[in-house]
N, C-alpha and C positions, 0 to 999 in steps of 0.2 A: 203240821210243822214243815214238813215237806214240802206242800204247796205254796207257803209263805214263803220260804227259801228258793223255790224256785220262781215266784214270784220279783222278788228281789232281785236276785241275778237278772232277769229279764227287763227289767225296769235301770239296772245298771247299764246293763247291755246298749238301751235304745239311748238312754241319757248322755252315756257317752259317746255313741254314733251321731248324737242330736250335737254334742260340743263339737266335735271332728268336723262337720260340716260346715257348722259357724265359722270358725277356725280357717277353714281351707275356704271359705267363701272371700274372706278379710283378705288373706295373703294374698289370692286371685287378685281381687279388685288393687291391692296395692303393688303389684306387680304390675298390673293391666296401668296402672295409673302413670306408675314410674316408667314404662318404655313408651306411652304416648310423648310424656316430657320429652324425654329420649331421643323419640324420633321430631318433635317439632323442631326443638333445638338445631338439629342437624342439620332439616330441612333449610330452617332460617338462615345457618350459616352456608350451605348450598349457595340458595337465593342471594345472598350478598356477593360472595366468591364468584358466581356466575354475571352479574351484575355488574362489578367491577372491573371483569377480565374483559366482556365483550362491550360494555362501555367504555374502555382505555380504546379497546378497537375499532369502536365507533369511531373515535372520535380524530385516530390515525387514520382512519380510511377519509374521513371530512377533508383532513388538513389535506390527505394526500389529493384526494381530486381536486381540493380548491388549486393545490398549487400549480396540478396540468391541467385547467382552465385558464390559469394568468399566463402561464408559459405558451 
């Protein structure tokens, strides 16, 4: 009886260390998944922000030399 009982407990024991894992493996992966998003998004908006600012300054530095080449 003993050994059946102690058997049990052990088999609880592993079963629920075996859920825990599954468990903390999901949350991992959807954590990991949600700061990649996270971080693209941002990147993306970087990439734009960046894009726009030194392209407006492109495009004043253009105007500016065109106009002391005419002058």
């Amino acid at each position: 009886m003993a050994l059946e009982i102690a058997a049990l407990v052990v088999g609880l024991v592993i079963g629920a260390l075996a859920v825990y894992a599954i468990l903390y493996r999901r949350m991992f992966n959807m954590a990991d998944g949600k700061a990649r998003q996270l971080f693209e998004t941002q990147r993306s908006d970087l990439e734009l922000s960046i894009h726009e600012t030194y392209g407006a300054k492109l495009e004043e530095w253009k105007a500016t030399v065109l106009t002391e080449r005419i002058t």
